[in-house]
DRENPAZA-123248 format. One record per atom (N, C-alpha, C): x, y, z; residue in three letters. Coordinates in steps of 0.2 Angstrom, whole numbers, plus 5000, padded with zeros to 4 digits. Layout:
residues N
XYZALA
...
END
This chain:
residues 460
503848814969UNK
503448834964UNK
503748904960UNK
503648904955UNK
504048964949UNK
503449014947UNK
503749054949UNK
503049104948UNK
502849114937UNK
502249104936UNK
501849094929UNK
501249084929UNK
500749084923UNK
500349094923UNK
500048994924UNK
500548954921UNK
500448894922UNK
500348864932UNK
500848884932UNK
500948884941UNK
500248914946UNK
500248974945UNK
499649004948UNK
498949014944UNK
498948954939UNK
498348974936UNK
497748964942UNK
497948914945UNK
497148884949UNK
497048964954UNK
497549004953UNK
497049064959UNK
496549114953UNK
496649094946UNK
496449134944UNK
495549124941UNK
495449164943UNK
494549144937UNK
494449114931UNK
494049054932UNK
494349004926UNK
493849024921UNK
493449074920UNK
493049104915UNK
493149184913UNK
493849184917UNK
493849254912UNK
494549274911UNK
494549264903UNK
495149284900UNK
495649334903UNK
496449304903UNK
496649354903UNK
497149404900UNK
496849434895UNK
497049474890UNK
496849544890UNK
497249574887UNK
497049654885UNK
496949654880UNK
496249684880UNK
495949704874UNK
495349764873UNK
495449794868UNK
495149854866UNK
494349844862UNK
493849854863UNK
493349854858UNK
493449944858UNK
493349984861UNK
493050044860UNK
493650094861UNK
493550164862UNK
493950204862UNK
494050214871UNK
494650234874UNK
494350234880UNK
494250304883UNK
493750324886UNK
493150294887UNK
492650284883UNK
492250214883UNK
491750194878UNK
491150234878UNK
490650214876UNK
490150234878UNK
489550234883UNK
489750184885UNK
489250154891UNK
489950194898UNK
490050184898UNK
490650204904UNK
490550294902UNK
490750344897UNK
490350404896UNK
489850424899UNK
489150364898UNK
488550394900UNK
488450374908UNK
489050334911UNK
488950324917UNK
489450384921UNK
489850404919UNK
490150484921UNK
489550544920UNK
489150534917UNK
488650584918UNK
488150554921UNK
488050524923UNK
487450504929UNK
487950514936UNK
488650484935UNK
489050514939UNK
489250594945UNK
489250624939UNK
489150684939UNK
488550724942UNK
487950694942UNK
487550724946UNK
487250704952UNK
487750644954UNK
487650584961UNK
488050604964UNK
488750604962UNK
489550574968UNK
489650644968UNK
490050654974UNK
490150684976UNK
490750724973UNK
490850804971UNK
491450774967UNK
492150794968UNK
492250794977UNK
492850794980UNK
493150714978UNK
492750654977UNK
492950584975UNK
493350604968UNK
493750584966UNK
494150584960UNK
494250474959UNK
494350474949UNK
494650414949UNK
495050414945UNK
495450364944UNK
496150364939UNK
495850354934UNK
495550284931UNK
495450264926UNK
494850294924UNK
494550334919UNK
493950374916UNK
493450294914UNK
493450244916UNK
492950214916UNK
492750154920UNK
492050114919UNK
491650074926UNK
491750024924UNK
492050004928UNK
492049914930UNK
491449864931UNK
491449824927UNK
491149764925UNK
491149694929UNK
491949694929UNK
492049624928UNK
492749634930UNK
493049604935UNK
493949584937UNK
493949534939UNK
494449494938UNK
494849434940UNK
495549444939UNK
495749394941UNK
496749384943UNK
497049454940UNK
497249484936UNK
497449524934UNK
497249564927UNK
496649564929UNK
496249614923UNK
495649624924UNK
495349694923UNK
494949724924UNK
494349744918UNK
493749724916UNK
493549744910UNK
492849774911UNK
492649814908UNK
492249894909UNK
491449874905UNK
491349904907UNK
490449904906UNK
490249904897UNK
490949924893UNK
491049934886UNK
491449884882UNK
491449824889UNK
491749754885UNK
492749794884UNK
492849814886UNK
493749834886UNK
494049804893UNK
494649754891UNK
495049704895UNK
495749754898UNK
495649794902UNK
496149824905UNK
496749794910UNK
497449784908UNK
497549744912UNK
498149814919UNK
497749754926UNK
497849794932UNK
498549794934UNK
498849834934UNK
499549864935UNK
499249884944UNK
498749884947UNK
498749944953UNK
498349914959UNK
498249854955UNK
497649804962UNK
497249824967UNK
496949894963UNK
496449924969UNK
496949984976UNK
497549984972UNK
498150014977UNK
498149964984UNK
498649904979UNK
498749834983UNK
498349804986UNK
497649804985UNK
497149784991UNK
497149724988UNK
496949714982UNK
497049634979UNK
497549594974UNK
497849564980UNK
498649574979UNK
498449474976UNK
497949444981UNK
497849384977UNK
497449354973UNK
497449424970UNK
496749424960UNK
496249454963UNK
495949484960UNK
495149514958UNK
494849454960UNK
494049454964UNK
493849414963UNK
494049344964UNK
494649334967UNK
494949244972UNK
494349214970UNK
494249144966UNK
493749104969UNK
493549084976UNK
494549064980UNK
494449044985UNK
494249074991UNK
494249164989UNK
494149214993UNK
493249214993UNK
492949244986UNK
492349224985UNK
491949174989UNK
491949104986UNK
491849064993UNK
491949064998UNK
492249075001UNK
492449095011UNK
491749165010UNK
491849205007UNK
491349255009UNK
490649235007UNK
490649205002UNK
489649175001UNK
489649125008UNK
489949075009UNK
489749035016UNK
489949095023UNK
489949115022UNK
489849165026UNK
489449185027UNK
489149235021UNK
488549285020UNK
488049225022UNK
488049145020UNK
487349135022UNK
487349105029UNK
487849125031UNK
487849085040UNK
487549155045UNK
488049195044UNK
487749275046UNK
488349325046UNK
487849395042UNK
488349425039UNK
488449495045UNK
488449485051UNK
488549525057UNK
488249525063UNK
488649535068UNK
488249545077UNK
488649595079UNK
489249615075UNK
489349665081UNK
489949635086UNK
490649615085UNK
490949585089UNK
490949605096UNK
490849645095UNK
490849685103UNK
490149665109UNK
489849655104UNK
489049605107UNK
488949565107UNK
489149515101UNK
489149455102UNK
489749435096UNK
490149365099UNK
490549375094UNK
490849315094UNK
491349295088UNK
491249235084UNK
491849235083UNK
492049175081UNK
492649135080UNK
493049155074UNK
492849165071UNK
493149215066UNK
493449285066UNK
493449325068UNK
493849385071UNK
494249355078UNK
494249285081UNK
494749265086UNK
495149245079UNK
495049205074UNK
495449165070UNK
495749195066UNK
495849265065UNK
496149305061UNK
496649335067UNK
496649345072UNK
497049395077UNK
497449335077UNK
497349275078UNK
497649225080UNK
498349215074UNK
497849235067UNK
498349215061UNK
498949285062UNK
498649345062UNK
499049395063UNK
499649365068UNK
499349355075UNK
499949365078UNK
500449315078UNK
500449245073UNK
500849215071UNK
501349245065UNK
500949295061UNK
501249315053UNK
501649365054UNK
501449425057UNK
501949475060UNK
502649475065UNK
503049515062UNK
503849505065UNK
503849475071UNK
504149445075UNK
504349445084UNK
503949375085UNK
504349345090UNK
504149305093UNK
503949275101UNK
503849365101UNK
503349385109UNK
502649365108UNK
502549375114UNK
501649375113UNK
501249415112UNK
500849415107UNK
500649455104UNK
499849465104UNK
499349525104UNK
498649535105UNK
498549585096UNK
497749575094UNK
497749605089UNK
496949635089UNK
496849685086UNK
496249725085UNK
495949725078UNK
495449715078UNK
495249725070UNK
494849775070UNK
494849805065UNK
494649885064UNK
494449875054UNK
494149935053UNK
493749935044UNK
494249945039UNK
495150015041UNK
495450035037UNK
496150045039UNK
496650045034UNK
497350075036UNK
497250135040UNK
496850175039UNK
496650245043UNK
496550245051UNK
496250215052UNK
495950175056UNK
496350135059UNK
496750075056UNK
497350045060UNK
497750095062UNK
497950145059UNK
498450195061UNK
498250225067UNK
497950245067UNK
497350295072UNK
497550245079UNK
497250195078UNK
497150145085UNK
497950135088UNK
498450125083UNK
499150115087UNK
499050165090UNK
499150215086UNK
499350315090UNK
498950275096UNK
498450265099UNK
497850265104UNK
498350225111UNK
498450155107UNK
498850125112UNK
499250155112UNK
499850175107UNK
500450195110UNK
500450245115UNK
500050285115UNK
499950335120UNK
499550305128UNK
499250265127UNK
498750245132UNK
499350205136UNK
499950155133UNK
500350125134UNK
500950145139UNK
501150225134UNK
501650235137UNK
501450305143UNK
500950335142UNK
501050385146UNK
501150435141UNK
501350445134UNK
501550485134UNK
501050525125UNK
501350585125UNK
500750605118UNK
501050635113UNK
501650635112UNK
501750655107UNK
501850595099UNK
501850615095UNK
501950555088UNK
502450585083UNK
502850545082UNK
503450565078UNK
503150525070UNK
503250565064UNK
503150535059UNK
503750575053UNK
503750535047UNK
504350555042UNK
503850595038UNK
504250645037UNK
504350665029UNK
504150605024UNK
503750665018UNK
503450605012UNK
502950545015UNK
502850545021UNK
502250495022UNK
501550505021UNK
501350455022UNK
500550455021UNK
500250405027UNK
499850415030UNK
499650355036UNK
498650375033UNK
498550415033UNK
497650415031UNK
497250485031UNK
496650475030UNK
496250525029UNK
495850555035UNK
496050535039UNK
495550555045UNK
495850615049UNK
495550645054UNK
495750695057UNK
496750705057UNK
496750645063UNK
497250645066UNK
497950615060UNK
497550545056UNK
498150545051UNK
498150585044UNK
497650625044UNK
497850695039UNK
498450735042UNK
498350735051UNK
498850765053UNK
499650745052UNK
499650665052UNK
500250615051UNK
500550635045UNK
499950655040UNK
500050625032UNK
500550715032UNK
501150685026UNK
501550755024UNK
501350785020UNK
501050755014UNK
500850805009UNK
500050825010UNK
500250885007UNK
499750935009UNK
499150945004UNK
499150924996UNK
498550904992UNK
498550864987UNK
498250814989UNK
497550824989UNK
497150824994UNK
497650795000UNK
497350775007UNK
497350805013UNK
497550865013UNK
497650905020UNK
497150985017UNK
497350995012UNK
497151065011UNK
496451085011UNK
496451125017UNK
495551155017UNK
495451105021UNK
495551075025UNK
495251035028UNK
495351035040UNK
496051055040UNK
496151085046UNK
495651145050UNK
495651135056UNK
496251125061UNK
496351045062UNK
497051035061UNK
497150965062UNK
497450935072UNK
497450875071UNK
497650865077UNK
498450885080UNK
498350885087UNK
499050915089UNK
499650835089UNK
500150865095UNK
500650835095UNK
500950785091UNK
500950805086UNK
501250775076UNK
501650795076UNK
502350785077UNK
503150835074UNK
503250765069UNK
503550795062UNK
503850765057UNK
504350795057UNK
505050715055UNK
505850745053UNK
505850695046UNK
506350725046UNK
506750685039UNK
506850615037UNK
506550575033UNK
506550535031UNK
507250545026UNK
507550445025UNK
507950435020UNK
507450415016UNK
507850485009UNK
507650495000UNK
508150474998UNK
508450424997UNK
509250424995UNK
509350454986UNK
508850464984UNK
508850494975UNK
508950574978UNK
508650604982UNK
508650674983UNK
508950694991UNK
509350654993UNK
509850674997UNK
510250734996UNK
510350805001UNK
510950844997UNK
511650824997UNK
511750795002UNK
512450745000UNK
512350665003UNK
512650625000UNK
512550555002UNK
512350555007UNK
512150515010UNK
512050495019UNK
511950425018UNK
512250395024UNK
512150325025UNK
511250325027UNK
511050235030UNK
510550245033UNK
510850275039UNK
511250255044UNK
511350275049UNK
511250355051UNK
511750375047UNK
511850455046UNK
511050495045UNK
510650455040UNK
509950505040UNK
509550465047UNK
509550415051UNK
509150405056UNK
509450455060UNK
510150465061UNK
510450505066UNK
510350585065UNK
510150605057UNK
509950665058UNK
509050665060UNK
508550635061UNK
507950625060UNK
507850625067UNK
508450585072UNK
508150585081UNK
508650645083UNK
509050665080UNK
509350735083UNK
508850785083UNK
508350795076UNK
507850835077UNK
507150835081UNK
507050755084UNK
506650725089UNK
507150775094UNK
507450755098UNK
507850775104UNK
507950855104UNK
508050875099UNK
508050945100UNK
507150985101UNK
506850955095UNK
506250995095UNK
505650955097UNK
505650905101UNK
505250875104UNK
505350865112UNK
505850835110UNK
506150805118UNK
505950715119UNK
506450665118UNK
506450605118UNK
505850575123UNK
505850595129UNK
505350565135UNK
504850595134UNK
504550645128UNK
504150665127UNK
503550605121UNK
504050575120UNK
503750535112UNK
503550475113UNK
502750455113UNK
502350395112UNK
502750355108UNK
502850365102UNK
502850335095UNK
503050365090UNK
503550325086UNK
503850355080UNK
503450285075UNK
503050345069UNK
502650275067UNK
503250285060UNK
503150235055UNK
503550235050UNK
503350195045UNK
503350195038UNK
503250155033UNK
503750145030UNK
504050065032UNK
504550055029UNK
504650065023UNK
504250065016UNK
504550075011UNK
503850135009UNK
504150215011UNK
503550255010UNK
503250255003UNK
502550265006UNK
502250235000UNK
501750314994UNK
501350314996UNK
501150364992UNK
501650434991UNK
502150434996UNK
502550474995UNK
503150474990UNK
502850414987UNK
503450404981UNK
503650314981UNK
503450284985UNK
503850204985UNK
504550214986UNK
504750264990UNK
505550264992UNK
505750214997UNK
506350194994UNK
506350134999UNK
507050175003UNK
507050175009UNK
507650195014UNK
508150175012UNK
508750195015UNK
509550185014UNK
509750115017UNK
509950085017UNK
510250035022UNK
510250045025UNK
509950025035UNK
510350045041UNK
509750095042UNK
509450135038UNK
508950185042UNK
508550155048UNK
508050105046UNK
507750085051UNK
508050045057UNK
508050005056UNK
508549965060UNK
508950035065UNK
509250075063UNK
509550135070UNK
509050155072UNK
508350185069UNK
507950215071UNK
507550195077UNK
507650095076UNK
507150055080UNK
507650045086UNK
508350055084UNK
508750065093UNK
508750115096UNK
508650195093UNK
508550235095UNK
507950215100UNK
507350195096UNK
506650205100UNK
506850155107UNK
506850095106UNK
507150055112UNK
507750085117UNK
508050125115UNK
508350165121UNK
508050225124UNK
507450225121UNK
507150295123UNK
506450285125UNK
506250225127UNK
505650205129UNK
504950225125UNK
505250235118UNK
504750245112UNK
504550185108UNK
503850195108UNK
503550125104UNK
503750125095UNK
503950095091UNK
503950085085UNK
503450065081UNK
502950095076UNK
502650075075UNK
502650075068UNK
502750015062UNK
502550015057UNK
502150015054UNK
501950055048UNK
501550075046UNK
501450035039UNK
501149975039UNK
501249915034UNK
500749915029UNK
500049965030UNK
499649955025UNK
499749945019UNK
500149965015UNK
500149955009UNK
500749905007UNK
501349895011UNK
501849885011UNK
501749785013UNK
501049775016UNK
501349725021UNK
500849655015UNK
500749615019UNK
500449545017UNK
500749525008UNK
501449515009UNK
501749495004UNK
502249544997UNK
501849584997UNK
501749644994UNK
502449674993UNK
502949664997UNK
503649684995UNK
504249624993UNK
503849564995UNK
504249504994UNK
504549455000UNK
504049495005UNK
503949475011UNK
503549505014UNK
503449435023UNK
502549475024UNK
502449515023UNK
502949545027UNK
503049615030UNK
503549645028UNK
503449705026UNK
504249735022UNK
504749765028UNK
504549795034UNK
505049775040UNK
505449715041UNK
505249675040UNK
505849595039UNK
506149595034UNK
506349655027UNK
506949655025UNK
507649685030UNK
507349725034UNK
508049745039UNK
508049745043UNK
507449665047UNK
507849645051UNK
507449685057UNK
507049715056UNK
506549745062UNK
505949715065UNK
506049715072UNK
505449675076UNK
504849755077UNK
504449795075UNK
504049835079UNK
503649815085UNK
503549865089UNK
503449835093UNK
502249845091UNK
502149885086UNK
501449875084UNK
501549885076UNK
501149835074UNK
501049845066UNK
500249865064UNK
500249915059UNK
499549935058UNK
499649895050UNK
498949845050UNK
498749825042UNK
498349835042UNK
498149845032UNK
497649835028UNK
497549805022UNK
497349845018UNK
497549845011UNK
497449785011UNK
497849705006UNK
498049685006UNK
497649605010UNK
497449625015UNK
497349565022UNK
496749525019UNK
496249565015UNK
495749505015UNK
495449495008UNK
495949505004UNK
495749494997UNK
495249554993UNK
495049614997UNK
494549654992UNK
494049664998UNK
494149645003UNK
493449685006UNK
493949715014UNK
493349765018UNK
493849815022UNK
493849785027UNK
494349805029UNK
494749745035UNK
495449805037UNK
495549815043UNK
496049825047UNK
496449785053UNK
496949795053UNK
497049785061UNK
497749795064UNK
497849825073UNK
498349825073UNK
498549755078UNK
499249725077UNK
499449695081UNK
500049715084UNK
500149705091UNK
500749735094UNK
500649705102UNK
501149715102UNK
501549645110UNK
500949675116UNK
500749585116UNK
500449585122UNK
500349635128UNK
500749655131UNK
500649695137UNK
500549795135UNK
500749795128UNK
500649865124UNK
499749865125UNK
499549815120UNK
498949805117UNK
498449795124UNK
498449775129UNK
498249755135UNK
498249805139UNK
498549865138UNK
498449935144UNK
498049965142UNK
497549935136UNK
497049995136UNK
496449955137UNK
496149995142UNK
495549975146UNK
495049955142UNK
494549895145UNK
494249865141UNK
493649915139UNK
493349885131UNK
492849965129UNK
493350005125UNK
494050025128UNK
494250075122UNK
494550045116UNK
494549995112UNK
494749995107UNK
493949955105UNK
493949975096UNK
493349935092UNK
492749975089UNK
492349955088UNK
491949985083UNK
491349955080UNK
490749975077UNK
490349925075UNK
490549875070UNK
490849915064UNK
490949845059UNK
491649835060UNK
492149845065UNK
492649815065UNK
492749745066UNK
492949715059UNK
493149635061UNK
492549605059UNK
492149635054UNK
491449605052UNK
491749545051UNK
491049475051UNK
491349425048UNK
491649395040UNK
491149425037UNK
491249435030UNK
492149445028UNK
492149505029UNK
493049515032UNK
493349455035UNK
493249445039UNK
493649385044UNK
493749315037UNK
493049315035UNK
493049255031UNK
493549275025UNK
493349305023UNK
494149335016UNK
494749325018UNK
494749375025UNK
495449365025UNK
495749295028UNK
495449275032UNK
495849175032UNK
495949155025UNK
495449175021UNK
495549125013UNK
496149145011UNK
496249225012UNK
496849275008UNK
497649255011UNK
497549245018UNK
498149225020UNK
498249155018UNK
497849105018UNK
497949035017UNK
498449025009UNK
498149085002UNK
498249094997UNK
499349134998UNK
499049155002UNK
499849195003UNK
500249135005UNK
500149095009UNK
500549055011UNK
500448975007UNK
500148965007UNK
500148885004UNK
500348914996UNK
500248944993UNK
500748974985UNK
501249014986UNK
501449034991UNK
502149074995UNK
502149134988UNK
501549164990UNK
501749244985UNK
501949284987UNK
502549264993UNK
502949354995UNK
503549314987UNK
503749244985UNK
504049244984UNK
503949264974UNK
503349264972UNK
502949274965UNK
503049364967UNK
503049394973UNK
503349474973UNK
504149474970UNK
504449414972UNK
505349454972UNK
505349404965UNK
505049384961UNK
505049364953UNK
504949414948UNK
504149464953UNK
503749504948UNK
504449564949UNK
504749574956UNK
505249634955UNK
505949614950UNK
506249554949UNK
506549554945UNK
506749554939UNK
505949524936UNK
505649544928UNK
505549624929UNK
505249654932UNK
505049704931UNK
505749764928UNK
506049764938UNK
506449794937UNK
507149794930UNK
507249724929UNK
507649734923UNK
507549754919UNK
506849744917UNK
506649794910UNK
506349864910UNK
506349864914UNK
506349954917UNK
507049994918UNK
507449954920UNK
508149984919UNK
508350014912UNK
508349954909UNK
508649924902UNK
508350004899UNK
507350004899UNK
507050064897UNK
507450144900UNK
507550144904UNK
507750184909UNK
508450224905UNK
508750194901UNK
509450214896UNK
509250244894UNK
508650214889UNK
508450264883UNK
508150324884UNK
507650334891UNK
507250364892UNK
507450404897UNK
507750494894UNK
508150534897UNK
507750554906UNK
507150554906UNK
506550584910UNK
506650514918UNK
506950464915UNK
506750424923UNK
507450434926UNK
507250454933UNK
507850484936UNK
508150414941UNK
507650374942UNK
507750294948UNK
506950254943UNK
507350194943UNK
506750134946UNK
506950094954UNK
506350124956UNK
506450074964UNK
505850044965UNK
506050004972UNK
505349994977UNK
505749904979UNK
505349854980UNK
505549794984UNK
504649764983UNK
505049694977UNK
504349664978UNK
503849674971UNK
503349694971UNK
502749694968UNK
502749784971UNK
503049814974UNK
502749864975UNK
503449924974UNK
503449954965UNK
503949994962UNK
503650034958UNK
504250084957UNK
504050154954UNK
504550184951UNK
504250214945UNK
504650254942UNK
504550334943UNK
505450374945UNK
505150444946UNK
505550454941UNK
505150524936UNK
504950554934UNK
505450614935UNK
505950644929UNK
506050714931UNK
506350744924UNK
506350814924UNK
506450854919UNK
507050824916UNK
507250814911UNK
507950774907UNK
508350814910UNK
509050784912UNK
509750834914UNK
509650854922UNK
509150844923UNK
509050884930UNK
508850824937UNK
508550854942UNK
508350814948UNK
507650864948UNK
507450894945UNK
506450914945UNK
506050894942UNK
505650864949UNK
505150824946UNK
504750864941UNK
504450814938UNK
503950814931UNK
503250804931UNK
502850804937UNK
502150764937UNK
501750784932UNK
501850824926UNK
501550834919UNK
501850744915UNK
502350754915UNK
502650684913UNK
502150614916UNK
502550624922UNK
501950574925UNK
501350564925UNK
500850604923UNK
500250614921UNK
500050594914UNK
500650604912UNK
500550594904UNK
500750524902UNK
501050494905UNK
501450424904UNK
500650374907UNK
500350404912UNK
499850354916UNK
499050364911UNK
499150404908UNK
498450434904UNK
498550394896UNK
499350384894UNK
499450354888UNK
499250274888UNK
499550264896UNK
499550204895UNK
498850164898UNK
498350214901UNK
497450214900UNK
497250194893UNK
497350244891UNK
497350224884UNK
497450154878UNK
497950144879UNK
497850064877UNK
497950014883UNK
497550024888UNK
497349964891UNK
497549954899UNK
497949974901UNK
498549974901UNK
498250044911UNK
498249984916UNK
498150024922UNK
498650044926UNK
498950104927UNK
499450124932UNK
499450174936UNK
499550184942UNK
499350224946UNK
500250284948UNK
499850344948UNK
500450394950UNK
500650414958UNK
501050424960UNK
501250434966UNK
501850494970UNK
501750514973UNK
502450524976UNK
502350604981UNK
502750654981UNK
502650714986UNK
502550774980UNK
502950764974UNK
502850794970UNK
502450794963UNK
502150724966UNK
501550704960UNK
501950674954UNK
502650664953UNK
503050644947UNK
503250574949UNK
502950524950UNK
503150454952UNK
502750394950UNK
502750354943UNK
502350314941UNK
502450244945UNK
501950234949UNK
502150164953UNK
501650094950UNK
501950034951UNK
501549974948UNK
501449934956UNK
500749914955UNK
500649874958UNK
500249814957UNK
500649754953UNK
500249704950UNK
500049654956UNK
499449644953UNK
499249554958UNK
499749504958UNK
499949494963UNK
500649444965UNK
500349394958UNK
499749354957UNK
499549304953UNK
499549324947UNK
499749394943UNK
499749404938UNK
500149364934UNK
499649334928UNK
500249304924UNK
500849334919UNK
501249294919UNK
502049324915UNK
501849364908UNK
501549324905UNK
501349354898UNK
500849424898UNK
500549414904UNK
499949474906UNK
500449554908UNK
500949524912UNK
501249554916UNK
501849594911UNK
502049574906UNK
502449564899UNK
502249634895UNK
501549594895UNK
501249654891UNK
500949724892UNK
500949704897UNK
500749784901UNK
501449824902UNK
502149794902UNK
502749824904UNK
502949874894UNK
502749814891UNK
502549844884UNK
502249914883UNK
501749904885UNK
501449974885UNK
501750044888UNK
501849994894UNK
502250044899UNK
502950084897UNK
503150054892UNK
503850044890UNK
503850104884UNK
503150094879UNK
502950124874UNK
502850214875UNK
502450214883UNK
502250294883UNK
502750324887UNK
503350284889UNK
503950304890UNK
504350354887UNK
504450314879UNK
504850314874UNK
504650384870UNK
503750344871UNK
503450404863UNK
503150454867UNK
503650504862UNK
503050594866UNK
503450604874UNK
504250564874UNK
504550604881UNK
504650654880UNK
504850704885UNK
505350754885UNK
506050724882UNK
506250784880UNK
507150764875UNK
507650804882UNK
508250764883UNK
508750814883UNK
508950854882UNK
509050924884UNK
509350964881UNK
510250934879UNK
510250984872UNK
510750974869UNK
511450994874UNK
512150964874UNK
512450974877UNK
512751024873UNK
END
């Protein structure tokens, strides 16, 4: 199958256009007067990208209370990677809803959270045997490996990379590297957390292979931790919020033999990264890594909250019965989506509509990239790529630029979300079913607030 909108039509919502279109200014007026009802309800630590409310989404557009056809560059930050609103998804979830929409797996429990750990541990790397937990969040998936991996091995310390992000809770605020918007004011945080160096190969001080920066990252484990000391080295193969930096060749893959000689668990960190989303399930299976636990989200059940981790049978199984789960872990609702979601992945093979959306993408980002003195890289792998941002002539980041580029392209229609450690990293995340023409157009806009109102070069 060739990825278009004629090929993937049937995932998309056969009653709602999709096009970009503008009726009002943005924000309109019905979305205005919902920002001030806003304002004296939500809290206002909660921030949103786009200044206005959502009405109506399907396959690749979004359109607001104001009748304005946004088209989605950002999928919810890849949660709806198989359109907005899936039909196929939607149905799995109402015949759900009217059979029963909770018990509590832990109390009574139902076929549906058996048939999704089952679907994991077929879809995830290795062909050991494998056990899986479902839980509400990537936070939460995170959390629960740290739990086994310590339960498993004995042991408490957690190794994590520079530029990561793993979630918002105590202990993975303490994982996460960047300190605001999500760490600040919010400590004491949890202990036994050492971070080392991640491969940045754009900000490298001098080259490094992968080899050479995994070999600087466990020289600083072994020095400042102590090898026998480390549960777990968890990792996001292509870091995500920290810019969509994809590693050097060779990083992971050393770091995962380091771990195996040193009786440390590896844990990738797939939520944003995994069910298709780089052009494979799993973005570890570019290099060829078996983990020995995978934390997912995002992505698993089409739009509704779903976690889970899976990892090798006998890891998963040292934790006494009772300590892992929760009340709405693995609701069925969930359960139901995500079978739809994965059946959608694989019977339409959208890891392979990811490495189509990256090769249109990327080429025309390039091409833009000549003209446009401020883009330092386009990277990323898949459906999930970025542009950093930095002062013309230089390697400093810009996140005014990138703020301005994401804000231009708000404005006519046009969804994209920023990223990175310095705030300077515009990243795309379209619905693997987005159509060519939709996809087209939105690279258009994107291409525009590039061009118009950059920073200049200094003269030489």
């Amino acid at each position: 199958m060739t990825h278009g909108s004629a090929d993937l039509s049937a995932l998309l919502p056969a009653d709602l256009p999709q096009r970009r279109l503008l009726r009002t200014p943005v924000p309109g007026p019905r979305s205005r007067a919902l920002a001030d009802r806003r304002s004296a309800a939500v809290a206002a630590g909660v921030a949103s990208t786009l200044p206005v409310y959502v009405e109506r989404a399907g396959g690749g557009v979004l359109v607001d209370v104001d009748g304005n056809s946004f088209i989605d560059l950002a999928s919810g930050i890849a949660v709806t990677s198989v359109g907005n609103a899936s039909p196929a998804v939607a149905a799995a979830v109402a015949a759900q809803a009217t059979a029963f929409t909770h018990t509590c797996f832990m109390v009574a429990p139902y076929e549906g959270y058996v048939a999704v750990c089952e679907a994991l541990g077929r879809l995830t790397p290795g062909d050991h045997a494998k056990r899986t937990v479902l839980v509400n969040s990537g936070a939460e998936a995170v959390e629960n490996a740290v739990k086994i991996a310590r339960r498993a091995t004995g042991r408490d310390a957690v190794v994590v990379l520079d530029h990561a992000y793993h979630g918002r809770t105590n202990l993975t605020m303490a994982m996460t590297a960047k300190a605001m918007p999500y760490k600040t004011g919010f400590g004491p945080f949890a202990g036994e957390v050492y971070r080392v160096p991640a491969s940045y190969p754009l900000r490298e001080p001098a080259p490094l292979t992968g080899a050479e920066a995994a070999a600087r990252a466990t020289s600083v484990i072994e020095k400042q931790v102590g090898a026998d000391r480390v549960a777990c080295v968890v990792v996001e193969p292509v870091l995500g919020e920290g810019g969509f930096i994809v590693p050097a060749p060779g990083f992971l893959p050393a770091l995962a033999r380091w771990c195996a000689e040193n009786g440390v668990l590896l844990v990738a960190d797939e939520v944003q990264t995994g069910f298709a989303r780089t052009g494979a399930m799993f973005a570890c299976e570019h290099d060829g890594v078996v983990p020995d636990l995978v934390a997912m989200a995002k992505g698993i059940a089409g739009g509704l909250p779903l976690g889970a981790v899976t990892g090798r049978a006998e890891l998963m199984d040292a934790v006494h019965a009772g300590g892992l789960g929760g009340t709405f872990g693995g609701n069925p609702l969930a359960c139901a989506a995500a079978l739809a979601t994965i059946e959608l992945y694989e019977q339409a093979d959208l890891a392979a509509a990811a490495r189509r959306i990256e090769e249109r993408v990327v080429t025309r980002l390039r091409a833009v990239a000549v003209r446009a003195p401020q883009v330092a890289e386009v990277r990323g792998r898949g459906a999930m790529l970025a542009i950093e941002l930095v002062r013309p002539g230089s390697l400093e980041p810009d996140a005014a630029e990138a703020a301005r580029v994401a804000r231009a392209c708000a404005e006519r229609g046009v969804l994209v979300l920023t990223c990175g450690t310095y705030g300077n990293v515009v990243r795309l995340l379209p619905p693997l079913v987005i159509p060519d023409a939709l996809l087209d157009e939105g690279l258009d806009v994107l291409e525009e607030a590039l061009l118009v109102g950059a920073p200049q070069a200094a003269p030489v």
